[in-house]
C-alpha positions in Angstrom: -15.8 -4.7 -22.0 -15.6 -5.4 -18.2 -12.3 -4.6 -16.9 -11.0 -7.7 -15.3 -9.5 -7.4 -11.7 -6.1 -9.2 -10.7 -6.2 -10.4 -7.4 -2.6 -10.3 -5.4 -1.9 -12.5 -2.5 0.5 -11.0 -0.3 2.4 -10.4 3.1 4.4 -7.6 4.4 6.8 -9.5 5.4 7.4 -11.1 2.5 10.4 -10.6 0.2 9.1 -11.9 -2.7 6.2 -10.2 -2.4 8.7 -7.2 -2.2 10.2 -7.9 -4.9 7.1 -8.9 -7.0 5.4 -5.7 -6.5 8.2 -4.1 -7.8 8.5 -5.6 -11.5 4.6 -5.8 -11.6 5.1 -1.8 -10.8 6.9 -1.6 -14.3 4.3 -3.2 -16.5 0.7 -2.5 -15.1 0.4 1.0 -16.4 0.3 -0.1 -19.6 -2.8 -2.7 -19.3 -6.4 -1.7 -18.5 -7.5 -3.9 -15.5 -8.0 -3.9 -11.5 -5.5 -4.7 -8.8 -7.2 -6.4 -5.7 -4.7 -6.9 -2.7 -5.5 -9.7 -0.3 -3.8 -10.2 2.8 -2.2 -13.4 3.6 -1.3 -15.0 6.7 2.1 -16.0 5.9 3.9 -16.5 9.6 0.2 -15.7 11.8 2.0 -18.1 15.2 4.6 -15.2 14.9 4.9 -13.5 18.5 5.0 -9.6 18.4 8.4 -9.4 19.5 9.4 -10.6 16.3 11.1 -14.6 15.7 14.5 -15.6 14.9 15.2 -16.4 11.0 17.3 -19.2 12.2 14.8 -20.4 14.5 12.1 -20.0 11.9 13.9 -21.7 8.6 15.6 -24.0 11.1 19.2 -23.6 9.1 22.5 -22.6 10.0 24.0 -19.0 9.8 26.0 -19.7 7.1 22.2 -20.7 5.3 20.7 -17.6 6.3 23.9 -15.6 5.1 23.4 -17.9 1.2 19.6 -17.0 1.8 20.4 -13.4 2.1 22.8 -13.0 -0.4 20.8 -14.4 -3.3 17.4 -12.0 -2.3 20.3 -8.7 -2.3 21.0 -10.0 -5.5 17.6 -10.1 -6.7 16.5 -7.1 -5.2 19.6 -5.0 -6.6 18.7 -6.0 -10.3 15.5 -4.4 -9.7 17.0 -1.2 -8.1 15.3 -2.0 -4.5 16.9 -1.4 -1.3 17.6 -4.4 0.6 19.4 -5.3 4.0 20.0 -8.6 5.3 17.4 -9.8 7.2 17.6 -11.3 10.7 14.1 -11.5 12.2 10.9 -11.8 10.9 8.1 -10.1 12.2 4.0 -10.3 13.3 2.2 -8.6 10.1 -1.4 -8.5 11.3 -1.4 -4.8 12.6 0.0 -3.6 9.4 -2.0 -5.7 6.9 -4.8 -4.2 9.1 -3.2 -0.6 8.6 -2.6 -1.3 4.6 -6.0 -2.2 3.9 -7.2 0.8 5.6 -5.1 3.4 3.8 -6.1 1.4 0.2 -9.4 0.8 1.0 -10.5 4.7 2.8 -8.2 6.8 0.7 -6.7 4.8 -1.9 -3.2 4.8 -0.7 -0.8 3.0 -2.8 2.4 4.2 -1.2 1.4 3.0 2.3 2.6 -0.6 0.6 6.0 0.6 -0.3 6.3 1.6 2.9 5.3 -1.0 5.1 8.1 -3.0 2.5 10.3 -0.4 3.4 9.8 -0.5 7.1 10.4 -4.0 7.2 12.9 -4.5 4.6 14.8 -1.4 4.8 14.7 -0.3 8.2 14.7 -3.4 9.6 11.7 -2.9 12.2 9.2 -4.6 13.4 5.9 -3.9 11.8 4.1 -5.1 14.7 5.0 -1.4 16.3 2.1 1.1 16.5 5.1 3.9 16.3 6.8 2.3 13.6 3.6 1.7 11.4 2.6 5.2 12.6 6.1 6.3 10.5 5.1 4.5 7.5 2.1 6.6 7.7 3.2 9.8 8.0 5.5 9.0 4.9 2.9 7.6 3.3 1.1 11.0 3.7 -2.1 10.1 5.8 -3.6 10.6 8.8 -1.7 9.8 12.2 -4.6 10.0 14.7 -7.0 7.9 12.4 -4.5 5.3 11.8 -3.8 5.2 15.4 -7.2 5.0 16.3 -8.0 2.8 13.7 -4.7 0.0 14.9 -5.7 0.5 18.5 -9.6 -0.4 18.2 -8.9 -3.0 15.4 -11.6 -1.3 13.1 -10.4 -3.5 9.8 -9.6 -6.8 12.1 -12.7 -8.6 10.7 -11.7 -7.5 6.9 -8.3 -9.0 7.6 -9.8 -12.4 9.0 -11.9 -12.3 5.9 -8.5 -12.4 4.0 -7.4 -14.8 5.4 -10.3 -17.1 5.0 -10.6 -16.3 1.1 -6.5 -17.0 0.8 -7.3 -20.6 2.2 -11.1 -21.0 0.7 -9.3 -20.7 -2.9 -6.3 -23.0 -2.0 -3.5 -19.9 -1.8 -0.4 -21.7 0.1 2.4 -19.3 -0.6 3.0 -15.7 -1.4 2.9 -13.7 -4.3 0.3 -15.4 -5.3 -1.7 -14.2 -8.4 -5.2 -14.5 -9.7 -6.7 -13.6 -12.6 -9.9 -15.2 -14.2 -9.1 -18.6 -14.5 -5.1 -18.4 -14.5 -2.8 -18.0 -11.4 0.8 -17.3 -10.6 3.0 -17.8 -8.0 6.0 -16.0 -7.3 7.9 -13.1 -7.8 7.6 -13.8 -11.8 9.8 -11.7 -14.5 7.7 -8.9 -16.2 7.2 -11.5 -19.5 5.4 -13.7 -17.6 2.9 -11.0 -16.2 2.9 -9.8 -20.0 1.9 -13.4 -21.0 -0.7 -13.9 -18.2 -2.6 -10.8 -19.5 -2.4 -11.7 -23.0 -4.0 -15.2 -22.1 -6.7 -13.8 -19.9 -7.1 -11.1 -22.9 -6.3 -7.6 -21.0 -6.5 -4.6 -23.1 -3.4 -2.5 -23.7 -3.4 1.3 -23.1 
């Protein structure tokens, strides 16, 4: 049988993409079948300096503080490390970067760690130093990554992405597809467990 290949929408920047990898992480060892990351322009206007939450949601402080609170929530159930987040930040460079490291030498942790970056850390992924960090963690080459962020190698692959996320109708992130059924959203590990079932994924 033809093992069937689960296509992920997703942004760095993200936190439900966060914290969708995260319970997808628990379950997908135990199902025979392909992961496919896309890359998905979820803020592409913002500037590399990074935008304002407030400025971006367009809601008070006291918002962004209810906003917060609730992910920290979410993210501590799961045993993720979460701090309140202020800014958001450009993504290109490291979707660019991530695709690379999965594609070339099929990196998994370089994912984690552009979350981690981001989410964690609190920097802006839109860095060449800071993604250059998340690569040395992730255990791969510095002066190809550099290289490869500095000439844009994977900036046509990225724009692909893109295209593909909007030719299929993908609006928001996690998105997932498999055959002919889609989520969106961080979803709870039964309803992973009930989209394989329905699209008839063999168990290991």
């Amino acid at each position: 049988m033809k093992i069937k290949t689960l296509q992920i929408f997703t942004d760095y920047v993200c936190p439900w993409c966060y914290l969708g990898q995260a319970r997808l992480k628990k379950i997908i060892s135990k199902y025979k079948i392909k992961l496919d990351i896309i890359h998905f322009p979820l803020h592409p206007e913002t500037p590399k300096e990074g935008r304002d939450l407030l400025d971006l949601f367009g809601c008070s402080q006291e918002e962004l503080n209810k906003k917060n609170s609730m992910m920290s929530k979410l993210m501590n159930e799961e045993n993720l490390k979460y701090n309140y987040r202020e800014f958001t930040y450009n993504s290109r460079l490291a979707q660019e970067l991530g695709y690379w490291a999965q594609f070339k030498y099929k990196n998994d942790v370089i994912h984690d760690e552009l979350y981690k970056s981001y989410f964690i850390n609190k920097k802006n992924v839109y860095e060449i130093d800071i993604l250059l960090s998340a690569v040395s963690r992730a255990k791969l080459p510095e002066k190809e990554a550099k290289e490869i962020l500095e000439k844009r190698t994977y900036k046509d692959v990225i724009d692909k992405h893109w295209e593909y996320s909007y030719k299929v109708g993908v609006t928001g992130v996690p998105t997932y597809i498999l055959g002919t059924s889609y989520l969106v959203g961080a979803q709870k590990e039964k309803n992973f467990h009930e989209l394989f079932e329905k699209e008839n994924i063999e168990r290991l």
